[in-house]
C-alpha angles and dihedrals in degrees: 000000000000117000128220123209121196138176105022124226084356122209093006099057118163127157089254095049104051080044093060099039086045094052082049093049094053095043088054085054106265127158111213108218106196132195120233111269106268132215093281093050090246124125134200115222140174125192113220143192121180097225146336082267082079102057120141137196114345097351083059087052090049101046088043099044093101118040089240116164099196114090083206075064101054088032092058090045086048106065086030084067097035097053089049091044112037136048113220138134099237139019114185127177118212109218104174132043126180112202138181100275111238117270117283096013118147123237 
């Protein structure tokens, strides 16, 4: 279950503040992907981590806190501790994902 994050620090942006939620998002484990810089020189942006398995820093600690088994579970105490933590416009959780099967699997 991966999380997207888009729109940091949403409706109240600064140069300090996007600064600040970018340096958190990093430290909890999450990669930026970025568009190329349009016309206009602005970018769209969305900052992304695979699962709550590649937690980093205090979000680890959160998610881990309690020895649960059930990624629901991490998942739940993930965005709990995101949407405390970080400012940002939008937060989705990717539950199901479709992929090439390996060579020579059967249907």
């Amino acid at each position: 279950m991966g999380i997207i994050i888009t729109s940091l620090c949403g409706h109240y942006y600064s140069k300090a503040s996007y600064k600040l939620q970018a340096k958190k998002l990093e430290s909890y484990g999450f990669e930026v992907l970025r568009s190329k810089e349009g016309e206009d020189k602005k970018i769209w942006e969305m900052w992304y981590l695979p699962g709550p398995w590649s937690a980093k820093g205090d979000l680890k600690k959160a998610v881990e806190e309690d020895p649960v088994w059930k990624e629901e579970k991490k998942i739940d105490k993930a965005i709990g501790f995101l949407c405390r933590h970080v400012e940002f416009g939008s937060l989705e959780v990717s539950t199901q994902r479709a992929a090439m099967p390996a060579p020579g699997a059967e249907d």
